[in-house]
C-alpha positions in Angstrom: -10.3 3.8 34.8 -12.1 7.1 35.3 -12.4 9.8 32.0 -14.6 12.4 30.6 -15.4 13.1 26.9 -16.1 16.0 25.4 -18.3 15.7 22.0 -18.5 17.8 18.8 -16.2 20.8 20.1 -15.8 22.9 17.5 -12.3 23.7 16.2 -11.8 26.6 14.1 -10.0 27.1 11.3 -8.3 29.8 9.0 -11.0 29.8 7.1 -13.8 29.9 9.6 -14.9 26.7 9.0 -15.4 24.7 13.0 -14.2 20.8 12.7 -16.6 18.7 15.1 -13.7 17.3 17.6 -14.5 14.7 20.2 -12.0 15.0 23.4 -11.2 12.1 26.1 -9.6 13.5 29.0 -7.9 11.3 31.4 -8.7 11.8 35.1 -6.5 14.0 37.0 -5.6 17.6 37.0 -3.7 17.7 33.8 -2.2 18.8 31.5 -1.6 15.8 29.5 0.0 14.8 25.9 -2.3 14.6 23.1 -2.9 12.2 21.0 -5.0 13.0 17.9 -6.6 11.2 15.0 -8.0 12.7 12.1 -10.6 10.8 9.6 -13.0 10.8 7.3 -14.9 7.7 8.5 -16.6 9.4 11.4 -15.1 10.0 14.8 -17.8 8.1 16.4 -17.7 5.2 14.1 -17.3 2.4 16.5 -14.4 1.1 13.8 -12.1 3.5 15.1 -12.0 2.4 18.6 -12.6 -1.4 18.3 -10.4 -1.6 14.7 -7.4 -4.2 15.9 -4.7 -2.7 13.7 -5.1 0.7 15.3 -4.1 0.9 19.0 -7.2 1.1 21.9 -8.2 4.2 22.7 -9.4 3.0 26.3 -5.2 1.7 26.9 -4.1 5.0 25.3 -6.1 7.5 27.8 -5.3 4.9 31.3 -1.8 5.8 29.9 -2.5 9.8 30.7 -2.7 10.6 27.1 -5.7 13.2 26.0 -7.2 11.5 22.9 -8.7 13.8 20.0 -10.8 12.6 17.5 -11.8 14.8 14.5 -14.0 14.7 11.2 -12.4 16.1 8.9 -13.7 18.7 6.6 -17.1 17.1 4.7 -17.4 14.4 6.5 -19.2 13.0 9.2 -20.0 16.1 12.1 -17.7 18.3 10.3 -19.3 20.9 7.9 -17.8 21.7 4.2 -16.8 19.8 1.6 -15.1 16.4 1.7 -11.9 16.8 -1.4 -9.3 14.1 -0.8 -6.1 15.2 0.5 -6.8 19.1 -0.5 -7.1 20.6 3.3 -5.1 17.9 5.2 -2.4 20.5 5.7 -3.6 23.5 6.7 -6.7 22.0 8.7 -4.2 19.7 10.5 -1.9 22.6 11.1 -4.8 24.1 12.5 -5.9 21.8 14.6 -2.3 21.0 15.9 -2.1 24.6 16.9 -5.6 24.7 18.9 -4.4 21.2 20.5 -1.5 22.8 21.8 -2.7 26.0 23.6 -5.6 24.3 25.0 -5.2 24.7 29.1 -5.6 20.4 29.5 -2.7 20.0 27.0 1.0 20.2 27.7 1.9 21.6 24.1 2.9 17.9 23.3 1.1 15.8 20.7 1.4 12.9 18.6 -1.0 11.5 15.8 -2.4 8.3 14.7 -4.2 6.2 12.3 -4.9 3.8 10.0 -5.4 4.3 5.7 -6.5 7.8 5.0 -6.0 9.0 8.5 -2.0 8.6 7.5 -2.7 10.6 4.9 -3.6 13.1 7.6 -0.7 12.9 9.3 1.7 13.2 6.4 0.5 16.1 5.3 0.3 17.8 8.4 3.9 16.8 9.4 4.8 18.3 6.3 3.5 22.2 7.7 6.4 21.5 10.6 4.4 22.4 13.3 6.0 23.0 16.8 3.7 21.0 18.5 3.8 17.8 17.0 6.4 15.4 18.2 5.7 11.8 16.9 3.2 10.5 13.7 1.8 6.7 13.6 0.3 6.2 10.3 -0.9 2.4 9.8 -1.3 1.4 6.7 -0.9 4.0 4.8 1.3 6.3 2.4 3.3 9.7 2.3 3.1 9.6 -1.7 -0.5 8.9 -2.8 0.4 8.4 -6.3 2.5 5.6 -5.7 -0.1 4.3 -3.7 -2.8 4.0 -3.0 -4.5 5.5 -6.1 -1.7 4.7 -8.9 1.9 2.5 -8.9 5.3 2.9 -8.6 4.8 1.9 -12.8 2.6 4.5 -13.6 -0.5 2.0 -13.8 -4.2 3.0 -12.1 -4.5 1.2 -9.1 -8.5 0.5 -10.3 -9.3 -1.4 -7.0 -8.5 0.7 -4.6 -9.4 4.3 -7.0 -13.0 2.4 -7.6 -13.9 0.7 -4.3 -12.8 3.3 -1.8 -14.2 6.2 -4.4 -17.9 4.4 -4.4 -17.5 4.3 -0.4 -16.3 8.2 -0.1 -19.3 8.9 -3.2 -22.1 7.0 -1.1 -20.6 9.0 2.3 -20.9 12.6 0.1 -24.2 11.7 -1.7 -25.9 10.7 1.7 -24.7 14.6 3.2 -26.0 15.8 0.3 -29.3 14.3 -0.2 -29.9 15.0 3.8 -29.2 18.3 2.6 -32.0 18.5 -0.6 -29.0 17.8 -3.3 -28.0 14.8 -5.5 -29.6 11.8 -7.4 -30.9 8.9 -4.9 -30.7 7.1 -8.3 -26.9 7.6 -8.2 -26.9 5.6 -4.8 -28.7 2.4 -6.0 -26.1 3.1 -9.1 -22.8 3.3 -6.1 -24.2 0.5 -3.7 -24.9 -2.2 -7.5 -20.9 -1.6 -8.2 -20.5 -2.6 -4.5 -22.8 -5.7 -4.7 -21.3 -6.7 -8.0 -17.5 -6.4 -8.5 -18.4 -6.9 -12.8 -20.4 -3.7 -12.3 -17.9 -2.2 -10.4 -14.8 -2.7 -12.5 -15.8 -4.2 -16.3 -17.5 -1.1 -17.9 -15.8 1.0 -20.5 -14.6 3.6 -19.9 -13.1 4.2 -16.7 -14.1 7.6 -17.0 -17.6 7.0 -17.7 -18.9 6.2 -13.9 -21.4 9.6 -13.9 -22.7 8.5 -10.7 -19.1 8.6 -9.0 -17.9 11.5 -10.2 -21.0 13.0 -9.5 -20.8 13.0 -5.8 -16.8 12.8 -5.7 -15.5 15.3 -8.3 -12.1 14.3 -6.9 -12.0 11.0 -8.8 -12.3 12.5 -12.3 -9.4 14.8 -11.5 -6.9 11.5 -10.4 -8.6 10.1 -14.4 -7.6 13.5 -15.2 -4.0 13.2 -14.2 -2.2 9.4 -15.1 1.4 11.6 -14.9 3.1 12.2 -11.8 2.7 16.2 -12.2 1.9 19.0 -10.2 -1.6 17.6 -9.1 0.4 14.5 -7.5 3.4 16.4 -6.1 1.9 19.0 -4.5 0.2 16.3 -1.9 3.3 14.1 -1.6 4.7 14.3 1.5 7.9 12.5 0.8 8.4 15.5 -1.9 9.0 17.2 1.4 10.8 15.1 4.0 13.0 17.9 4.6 10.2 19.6 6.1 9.3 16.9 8.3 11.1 17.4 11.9 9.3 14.3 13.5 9.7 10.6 14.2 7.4 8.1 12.9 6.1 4.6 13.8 5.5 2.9 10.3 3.0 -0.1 10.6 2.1 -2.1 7.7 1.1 -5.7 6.0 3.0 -7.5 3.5 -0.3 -7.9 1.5 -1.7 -3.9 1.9 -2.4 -2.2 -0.9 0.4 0.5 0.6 3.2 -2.3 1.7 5.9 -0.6 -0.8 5.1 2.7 0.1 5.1 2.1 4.2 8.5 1.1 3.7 9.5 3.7 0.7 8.5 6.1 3.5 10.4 4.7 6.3 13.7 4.4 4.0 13.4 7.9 2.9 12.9 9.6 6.8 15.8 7.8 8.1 17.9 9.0 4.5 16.3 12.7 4.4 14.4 13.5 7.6 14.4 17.4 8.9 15.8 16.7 11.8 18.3 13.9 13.6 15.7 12.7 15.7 13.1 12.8 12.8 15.9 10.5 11.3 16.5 8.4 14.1 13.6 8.1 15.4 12.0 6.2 12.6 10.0 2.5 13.3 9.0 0.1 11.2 6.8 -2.7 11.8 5.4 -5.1 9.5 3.0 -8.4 10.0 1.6 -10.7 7.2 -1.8 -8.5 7.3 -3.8 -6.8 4.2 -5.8 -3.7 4.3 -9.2 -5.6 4.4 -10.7 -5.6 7.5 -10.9 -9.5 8.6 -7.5 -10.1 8.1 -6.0 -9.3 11.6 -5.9 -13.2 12.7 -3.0 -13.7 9.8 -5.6 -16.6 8.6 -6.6 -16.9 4.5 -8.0 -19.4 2.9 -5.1 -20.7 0.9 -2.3 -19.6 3.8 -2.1 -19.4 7.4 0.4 -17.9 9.5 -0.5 -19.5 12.8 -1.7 -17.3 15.7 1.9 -15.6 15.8 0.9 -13.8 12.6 -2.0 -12.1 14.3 -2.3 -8.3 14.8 -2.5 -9.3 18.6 0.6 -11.1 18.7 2.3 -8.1 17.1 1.3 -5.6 20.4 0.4 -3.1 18.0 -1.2 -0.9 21.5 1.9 -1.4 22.8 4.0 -0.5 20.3 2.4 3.0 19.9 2.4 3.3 23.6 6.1 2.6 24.2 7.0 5.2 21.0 4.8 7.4 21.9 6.3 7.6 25.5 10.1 7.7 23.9 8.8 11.1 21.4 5.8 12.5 23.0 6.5 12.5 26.6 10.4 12.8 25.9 11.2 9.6 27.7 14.5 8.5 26.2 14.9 5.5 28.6 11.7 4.1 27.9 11.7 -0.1 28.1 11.3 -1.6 24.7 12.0 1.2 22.1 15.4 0.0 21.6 14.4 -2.2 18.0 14.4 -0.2 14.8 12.5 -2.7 12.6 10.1 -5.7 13.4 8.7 -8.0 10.9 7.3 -11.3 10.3 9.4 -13.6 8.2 6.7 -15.7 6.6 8.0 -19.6 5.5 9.3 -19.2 9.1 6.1 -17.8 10.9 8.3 -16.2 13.1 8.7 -12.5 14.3 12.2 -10.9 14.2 14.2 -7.9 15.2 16.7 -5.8 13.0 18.6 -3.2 13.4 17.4 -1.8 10.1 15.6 -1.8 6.8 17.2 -2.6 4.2 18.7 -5.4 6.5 22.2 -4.6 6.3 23.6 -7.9 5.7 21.0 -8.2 2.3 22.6 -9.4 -0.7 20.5 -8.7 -3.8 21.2 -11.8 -6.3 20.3 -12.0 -9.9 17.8 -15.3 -11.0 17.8 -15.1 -14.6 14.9 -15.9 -17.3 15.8 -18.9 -19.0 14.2 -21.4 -20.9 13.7 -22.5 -24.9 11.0 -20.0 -25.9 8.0 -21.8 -24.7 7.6 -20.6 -20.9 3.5 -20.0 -21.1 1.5 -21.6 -18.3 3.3 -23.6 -14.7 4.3 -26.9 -17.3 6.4 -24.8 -19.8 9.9 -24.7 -20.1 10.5 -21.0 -18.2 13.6 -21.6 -15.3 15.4 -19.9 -12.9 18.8 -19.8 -12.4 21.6 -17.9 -10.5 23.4 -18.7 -13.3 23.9 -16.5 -16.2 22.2 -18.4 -19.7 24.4 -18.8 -22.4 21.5 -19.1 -25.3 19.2 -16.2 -26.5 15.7 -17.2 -26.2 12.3 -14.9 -26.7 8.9 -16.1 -24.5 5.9 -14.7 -27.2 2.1 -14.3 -25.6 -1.0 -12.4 -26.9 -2.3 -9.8 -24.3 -5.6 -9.0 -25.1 -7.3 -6.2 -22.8 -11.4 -7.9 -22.8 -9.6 -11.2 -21.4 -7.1 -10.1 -18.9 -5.4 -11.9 -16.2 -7.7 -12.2 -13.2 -6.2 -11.1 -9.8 -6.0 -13.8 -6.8 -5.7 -12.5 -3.7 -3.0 -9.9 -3.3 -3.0 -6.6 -2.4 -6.5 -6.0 -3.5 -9.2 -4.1 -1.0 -11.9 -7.0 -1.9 -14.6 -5.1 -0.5 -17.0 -7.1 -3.4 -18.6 -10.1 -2.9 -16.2 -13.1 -3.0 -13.1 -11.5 -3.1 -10.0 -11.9 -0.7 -7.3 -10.6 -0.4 -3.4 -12.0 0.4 -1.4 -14.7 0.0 -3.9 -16.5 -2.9 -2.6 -19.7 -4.7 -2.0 -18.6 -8.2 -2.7 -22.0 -9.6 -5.7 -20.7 -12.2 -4.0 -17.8 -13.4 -0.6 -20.0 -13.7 -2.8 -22.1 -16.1 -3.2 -19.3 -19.2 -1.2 -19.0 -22.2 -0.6 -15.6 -21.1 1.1 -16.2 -17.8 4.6 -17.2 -18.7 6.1 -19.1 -15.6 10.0 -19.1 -14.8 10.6 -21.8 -11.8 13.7 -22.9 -9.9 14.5 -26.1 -9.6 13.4 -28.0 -5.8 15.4 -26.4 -3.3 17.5 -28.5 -0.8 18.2 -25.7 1.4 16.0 -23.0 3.3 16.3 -19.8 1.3 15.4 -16.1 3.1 14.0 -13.5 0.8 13.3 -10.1 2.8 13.2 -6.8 1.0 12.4 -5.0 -2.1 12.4 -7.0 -4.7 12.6 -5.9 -8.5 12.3 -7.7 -12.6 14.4 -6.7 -14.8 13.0 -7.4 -18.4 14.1 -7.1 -21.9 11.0 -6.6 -23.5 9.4 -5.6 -26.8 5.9 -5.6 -28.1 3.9 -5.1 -31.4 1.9 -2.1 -29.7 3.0 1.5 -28.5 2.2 1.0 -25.1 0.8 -2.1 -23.1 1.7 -3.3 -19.9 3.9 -6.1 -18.1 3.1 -7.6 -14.8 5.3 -9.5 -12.3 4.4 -11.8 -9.3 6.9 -13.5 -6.7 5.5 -17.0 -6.3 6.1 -19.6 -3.1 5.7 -22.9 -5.0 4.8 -25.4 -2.3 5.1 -29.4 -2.3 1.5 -29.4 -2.6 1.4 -27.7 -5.5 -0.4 -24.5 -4.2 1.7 -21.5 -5.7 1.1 -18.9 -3.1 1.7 -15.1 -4.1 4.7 -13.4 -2.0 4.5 -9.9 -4.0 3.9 -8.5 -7.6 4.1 -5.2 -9.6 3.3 -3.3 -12.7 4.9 -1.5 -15.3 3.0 0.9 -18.2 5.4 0.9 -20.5 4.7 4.4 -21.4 6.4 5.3 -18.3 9.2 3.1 -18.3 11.5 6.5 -18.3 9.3 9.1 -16.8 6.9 9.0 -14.6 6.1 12.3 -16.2 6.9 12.7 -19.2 5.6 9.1 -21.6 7.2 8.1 -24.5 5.7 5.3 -26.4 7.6 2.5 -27.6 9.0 1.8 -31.6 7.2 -1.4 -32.0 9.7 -4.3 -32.2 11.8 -2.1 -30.2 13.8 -4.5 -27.3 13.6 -2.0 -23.9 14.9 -3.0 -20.8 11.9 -2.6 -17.8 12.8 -2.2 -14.3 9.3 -3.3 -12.8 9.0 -3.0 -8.9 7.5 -6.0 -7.3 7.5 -4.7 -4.0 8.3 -5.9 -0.4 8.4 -9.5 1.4 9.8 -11.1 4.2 9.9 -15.1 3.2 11.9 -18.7 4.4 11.5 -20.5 0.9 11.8 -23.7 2.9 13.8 -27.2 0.8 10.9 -28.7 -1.0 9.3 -25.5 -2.2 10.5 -23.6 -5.5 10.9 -20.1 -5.9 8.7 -18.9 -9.1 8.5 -15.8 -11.2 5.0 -15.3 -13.0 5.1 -12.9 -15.9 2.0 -11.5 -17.7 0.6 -7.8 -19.1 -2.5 -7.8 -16.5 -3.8 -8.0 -13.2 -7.6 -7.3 -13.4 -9.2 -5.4 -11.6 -6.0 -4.9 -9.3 -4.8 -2.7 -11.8 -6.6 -0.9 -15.0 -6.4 -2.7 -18.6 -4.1 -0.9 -21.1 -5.7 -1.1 -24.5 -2.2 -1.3 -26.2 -3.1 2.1 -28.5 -0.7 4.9 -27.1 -4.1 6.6 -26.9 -5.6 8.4 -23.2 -6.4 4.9 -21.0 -9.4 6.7 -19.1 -11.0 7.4 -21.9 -10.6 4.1 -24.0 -14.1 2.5 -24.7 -14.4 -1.2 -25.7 -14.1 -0.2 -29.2 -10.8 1.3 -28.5 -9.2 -2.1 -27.2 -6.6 -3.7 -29.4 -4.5 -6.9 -28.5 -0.7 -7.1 -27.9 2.1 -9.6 -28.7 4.4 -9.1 -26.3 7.6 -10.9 -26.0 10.1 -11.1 -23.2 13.8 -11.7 -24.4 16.5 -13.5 -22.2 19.5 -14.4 -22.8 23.5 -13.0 -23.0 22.7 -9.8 -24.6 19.0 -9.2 -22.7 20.0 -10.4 -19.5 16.3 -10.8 -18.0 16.4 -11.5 -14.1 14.2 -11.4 -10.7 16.2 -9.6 -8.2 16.0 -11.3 -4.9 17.2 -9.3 -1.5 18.9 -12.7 0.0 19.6 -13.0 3.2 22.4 -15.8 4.0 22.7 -16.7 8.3 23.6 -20.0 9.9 20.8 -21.8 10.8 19.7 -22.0 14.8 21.4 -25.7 14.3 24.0 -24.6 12.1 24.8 -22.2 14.9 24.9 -25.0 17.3 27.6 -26.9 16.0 
């Protein structure tokens, strides 16, 4: 294979500002397709060509695509200033428009990427430019609110906002202190939250991390804004789906930080999409991976998935190849593009095809909260049933904010020290009086749980506002109690995620809380178990129960909550599971 690069050409745009843009040109006369990636990690990060979830650069140019490669604006090459998600739009709009009447490109191009670099490509589908045929964001998210940087419940996600802010803040303080500006005390400050995940997450108040804020304004502004207003909907993407003409390949991990939202968008393109082939053309492929790099094997410590669970198995190069053949080059017949939706069914390590997502044949089933009023910890008396209880019982725990819940594994970053993300056995945390457990009984038969799933709770509490917390649970023979999914609801936003109203304390409401996505074989021997709490720390921020701004709460501002969860006739509490009921491969057999 014979190419040439072109490095740092500078692209203009509107504003005059030039993005440094590295070009690899296949050999041969031309024109090609483009293929272009935009981030904010540095286009000549070696990450971004050897990174296993994203597809290889080296297999995409033999294929006769043009690859681009951009920093975009404040980062890396690229001069300006680096403000999250601010000019995504117009600078991909831009750039899309320079791609397309340069004389080696044939006015066709995709995009691709992994985390922010979807963000990219959201936002620049959004501008409907003529030129761009297909998008593959990986891991990633057209509504940032939802995620990465808050939750479907309105909670911060404090991980993700804290680690990749201290990464972006190093990145801008180093430009800036090149440049004769900023603290170098501010780094040692950055890289000791980094080193030390207590530094990093424990101090009160949220809003109180000068050193951050310092060198990424941006972060104080999403403090600035726990609503889902203006600031929020003005990047959202999937505010705009009408807007967005093009196909998209959606790859994600059952354990990413964005898992809900890869699929939210995926769900809404085929519903809403511009265009038919915008709605048509929609893919969706999800492995058991996290966003943490490390994790592309399918291997944790407390769960593998075998080597079918690996990023290779999944032919994530080929995948982008074959859609970007079908959109970008306009190749309807292309071999392979025929499958809507692939996805790894954990419990059955196995991948599978479906014609879509939801999976039409999904039956969501009701398991209700039963038990005699003493569910706290895995030995208590919490159970799950299909069947609808007859008795009205009320599960009491304390919540208090300087002892929350710990988070295991999940869909944490764990860029600290000794974290991990992913399926984590819940054990500990299943061991605290504030953890109320609700457990089927042994299960004689193999049961398939693949799709959204959702807790409904009748809940009240003796503060204004304080949080409850879910988590799907694959109890195992061995005891381990490996996390599937989980979610978060603020209760102040149990209505609106813009407008809050605080609850009457006392006051029974009924919480929808969204736990997600999965695709899991609950196999006879295991149990299926429902964990209930009012924290995941640092996974999410602590509410100090007050009603009062949560960013600004100091440790003197933390009160605890009692917090009950009613079940019964008349507060019907109950896990939503998507079932899905086939014969087995013997049953089919016979």
């Amino acid at each position: 294979m014979t190419f040439t690069v072109e490095v740092d050409v500078p692209v203009p745009m509107r504003d005059g500002v030039a993005l440094a843009t590295n070009v690899w040109l296949p050999d041969g006369p031309g024109p090609f397709p483009a293929l272009l990636v935009r981030t904010p990690y540095g286009k000549d990060d070696a990450g971004l060509y050897g990174n296993p979830k994203l597809p290889d650069v080296f297999a995409l140019v033999e294929a006769g695509y043009a690859v681009v490669a951009q920093d975009v604006r404040g980062t890396s090459r690229s001069p300006g200033t680096f403000v999250p998600h601010t000019h995504e739009g117009p600078d991909g709009l831009d750039t899309l428009t320079w791609l397309a009447a340069q004389p080696w490109c044939d006015g066709a191009v995709g995009m691709w990427g992994g985390s922010y670099m979807g963000f990219a490509q959201w936002q620049a589908a959004s501008q409907d430019v003529p030129a761009l045929r297909a998008i593959a964001p990986v891991l990633s998210s057209a509504d940032p609110y939802a995620a990465p940087w808050r939750s479907p419940g309105g909670a911060l996600s404090q991980d993700a906002v804290l680690t990749w802010g201290t990464l972006s803040a190093l990145r801008n303080l180093r430009r800036g202190l090149a440049g004769g500006h900023g603290d170098p005390a501010d780094a040692g400050a950055l890289l000791a939250g980094l080193s030390d995940p207590r530094l990093l997450h424990e101090p009160l108040p949220i809003a109180g991390r000068g050193a951050l804020t310092r060198s990424l304004p941006w972060l104080g502004q999403v403090l600035d804004h726990p609503e889902r207003d203006g600031f929020w909907q003005d990047i959202a993407a999937i505010d705009h789906c009408d807007r967005i003409t093009v196909p998209a390949l959606h790859i994600g991990g059952w354990y990413d930080v964005f898992a809900g939202e890869t699929v939210r968008s995926f769900t809404t393109m085929r519903r809403h999409g511009g265009s038919a082939a915008a709605r048509d053309g929609q893919r969706l492929l999800i492995g058991p991976w996290s966003h943490a790099d490390g994790t592309d094997l399918g291997t944790y410590p407390d769960r593998s998935f075998g080597l079918a669970g690996s990023i290779k198995a999944a032919g994530v190069t080929e995948a982008h190849l074959r859609f970007f053949d079908r959109w970008v080059r306009g190749r309807p017949d292309t071999p392979g593009d025929t499958g809507r939706v692939r996805l790894f069914v954990m419990g059955a390590d196995e991948w599978r095809d479906e014609p879509d997502w939801p999976l039409p044949d999904t039956r969501y089933t009701g398991f209700f909260l039963t038990g005699d009023g003493r569910a706290d910890t895995a030995t208590g008396d919490g159970f799950l049933t299909r069947d609808a209880p007859s008795e009205e019982a009320v599960d009491t725990f304390r919540y208090d904010p300087r002892d929350p819940v710990p988070s295991l594994g999940g869909t944490v970053l764990a860029a600290a020290s000794g974290a991990y993300p992913g399926p984590a056995d819940q054990t500990a945390a299943e061991a605290r009086e504030d953890v109320l457990c609700y457990t089927t009984a042994v299960l004689e038969r193999p049961v398939e749980v693949t799709g959204h799933v959702t807790l409904v709770l009748h809940a009240s509490s003796s503060a204004p506002d304080t949080d409850f917390t879910g988590k799907l649970v694959d109890v195992h023979p061995d005891g381990r109690a490996i996390l599937l999914c989980e979610g978060i609801q603020r209760v102040r936003y149990r209505e609106s995620l813009t407008e809050p109203t605080l609850l009457a304390p006392g006051t029974v409401a009924e919480l929808t809380i969204d736990l997600g996505v999965t695709a899991n074989v609950f196999r006879p021997g295991h149990r299926v178990r429902l964990e209930v709490s009012s924290s995941n720390f640092p996974r999410y921020d602590r509410n100090p129960n007050t009603g009062a701004a949560i960013a600004t709460a100091g440790e003197d501002d933390l009160a605890v909550a009692v917090n009950h969860v009613h079940h019964g006739p008349a507060h019907p509490s109950r896990l939503v599971l998507p079932l899905i009921e086939r014969p087995t491969a013997e049953e089919v057999r016979a």
